[in-house]
C-alpha positions in Angstrom: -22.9 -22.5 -36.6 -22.6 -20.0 -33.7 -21.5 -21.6 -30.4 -22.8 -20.6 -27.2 -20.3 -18.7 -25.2 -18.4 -19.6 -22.3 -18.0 -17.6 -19.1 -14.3 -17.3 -19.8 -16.0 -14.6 -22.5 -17.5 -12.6 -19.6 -15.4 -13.1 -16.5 -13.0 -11.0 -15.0 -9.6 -12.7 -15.7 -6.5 -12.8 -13.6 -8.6 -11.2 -10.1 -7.0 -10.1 -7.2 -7.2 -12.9 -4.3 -6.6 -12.4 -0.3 -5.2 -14.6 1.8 -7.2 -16.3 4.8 -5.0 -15.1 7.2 -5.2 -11.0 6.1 -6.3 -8.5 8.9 -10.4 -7.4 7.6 -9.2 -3.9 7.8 -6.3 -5.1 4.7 -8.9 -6.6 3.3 -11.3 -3.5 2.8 -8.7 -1.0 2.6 -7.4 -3.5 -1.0 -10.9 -3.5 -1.8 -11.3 0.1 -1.9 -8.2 0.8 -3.9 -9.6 -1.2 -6.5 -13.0 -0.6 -6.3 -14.0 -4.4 -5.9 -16.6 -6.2 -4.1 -15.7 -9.6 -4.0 -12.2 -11.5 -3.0 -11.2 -14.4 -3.9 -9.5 -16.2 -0.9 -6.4 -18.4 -0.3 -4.9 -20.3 1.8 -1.3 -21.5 0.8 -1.8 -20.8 -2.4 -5.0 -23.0 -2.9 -8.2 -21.4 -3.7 -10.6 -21.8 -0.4 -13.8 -19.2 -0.7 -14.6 -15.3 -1.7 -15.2 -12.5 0.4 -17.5 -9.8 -0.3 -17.7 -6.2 1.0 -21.3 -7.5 2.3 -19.6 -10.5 4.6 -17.3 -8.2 5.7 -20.1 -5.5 6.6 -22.1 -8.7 8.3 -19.3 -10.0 10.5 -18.6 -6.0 12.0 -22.1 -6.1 12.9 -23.8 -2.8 13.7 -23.5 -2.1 17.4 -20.5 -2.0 20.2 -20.9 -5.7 21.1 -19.0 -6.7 17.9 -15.2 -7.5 17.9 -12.7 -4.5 17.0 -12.2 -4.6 13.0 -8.4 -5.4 13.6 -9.0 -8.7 15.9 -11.1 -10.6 13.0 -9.1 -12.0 9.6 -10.4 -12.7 6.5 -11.2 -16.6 7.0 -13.7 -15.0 9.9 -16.3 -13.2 7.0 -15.9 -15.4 4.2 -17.5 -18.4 2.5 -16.3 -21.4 2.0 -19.2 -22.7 -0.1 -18.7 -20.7 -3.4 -19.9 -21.3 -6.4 -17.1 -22.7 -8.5 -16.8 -23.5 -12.3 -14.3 -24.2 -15.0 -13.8 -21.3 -17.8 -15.4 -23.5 -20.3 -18.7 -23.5 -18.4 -21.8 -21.9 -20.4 -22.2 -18.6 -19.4 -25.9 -18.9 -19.6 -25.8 -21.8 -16.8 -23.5 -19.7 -14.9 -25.8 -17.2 -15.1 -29.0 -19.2 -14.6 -27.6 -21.0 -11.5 -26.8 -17.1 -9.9 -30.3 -16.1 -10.3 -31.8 -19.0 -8.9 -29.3 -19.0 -5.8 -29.1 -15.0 -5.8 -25.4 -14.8 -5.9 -23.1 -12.0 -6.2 -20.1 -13.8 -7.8 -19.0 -17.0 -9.3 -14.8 -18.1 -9.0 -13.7 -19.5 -12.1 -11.1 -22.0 -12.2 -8.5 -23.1 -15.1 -7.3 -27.2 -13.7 -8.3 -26.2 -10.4 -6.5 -23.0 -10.3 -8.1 -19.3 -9.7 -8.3 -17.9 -13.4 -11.0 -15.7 -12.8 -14.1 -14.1 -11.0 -17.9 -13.3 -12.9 -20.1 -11.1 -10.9 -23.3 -9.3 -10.8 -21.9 -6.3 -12.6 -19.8 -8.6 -15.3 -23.7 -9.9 -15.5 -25.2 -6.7 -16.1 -22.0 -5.1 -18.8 -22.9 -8.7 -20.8 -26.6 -7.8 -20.9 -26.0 -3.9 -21.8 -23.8 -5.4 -24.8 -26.5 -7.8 -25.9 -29.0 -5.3 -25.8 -27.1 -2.9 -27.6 -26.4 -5.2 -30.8 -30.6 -5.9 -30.3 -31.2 -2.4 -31.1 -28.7 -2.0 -33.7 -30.3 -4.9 -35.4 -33.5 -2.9 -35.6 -34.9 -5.6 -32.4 -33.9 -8.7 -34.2 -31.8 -10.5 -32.1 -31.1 -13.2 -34.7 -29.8 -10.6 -37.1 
């Protein structure tokens, strides 16, 4: 009997993190280097929100009116309200629960402790995989 995987099958494990307090330019400059979108952020150690490139793009704004990239920390783009589940969450409800909120990422959590991040792309190499073994079982999925 086959069991349904987990999203500790999919995720991302051991992800960088940023702390609250990190300069945006820090935070963009670590996110380059490592050709991430999404940061999970901390404060004191405790897991408090992500980032993404996008809420850091959003909180620079496009004109002259906006603060200098330097004067605005990490706790000013990100968000608090992330979606949060333990490793041993079905990836399929993970999954289901992204489209239907249109999220970009998903923290995972080991007894309340960062363990791992699943995003849109981790979505998408899952996908590609499960198509893959489709076609090399001639279209039957069940094969």
């Amino acid at each position: 009997m086959k069991h349904a995987p987990t999203i500790k099958t999919a995720m991302t494990p051991f992800p960088y993190s940023v702390d609250i307090k990190a300069p945006i330019p820090d935070a963009q400059s670590f996110m380059r280097e490592h050709k991430i979108r999404h940061l999970p952020v901390t404060e004191k150690g405790a897991l408090i929100g992500v980032v993404s490139d996008r809420d850091i793009k959003l909180v620079l704004g496009p004109d002259f009116d906006y603060p200098e990239p330097a004067e605005l920390t990490v706790g000013d783009a990100m968000v608090q309200e992330s979606y949060v589940v333990d490793l041993d969450t079905p990836l399929a409800t993970v999954v289901d629960h992204m489209a239907k909120e249109r999220l970009g990422s998903v923290l995972v959590t080991r007894k309340g402790k960062l363990a791992g991040v699943f995003t849109s792309t981790d979505a998408c190499r899952v996908l590609a995989e499960l198509l893959d073994v489709e076609a090399e079982n001639g279209g039957d999925a069940a094969a």
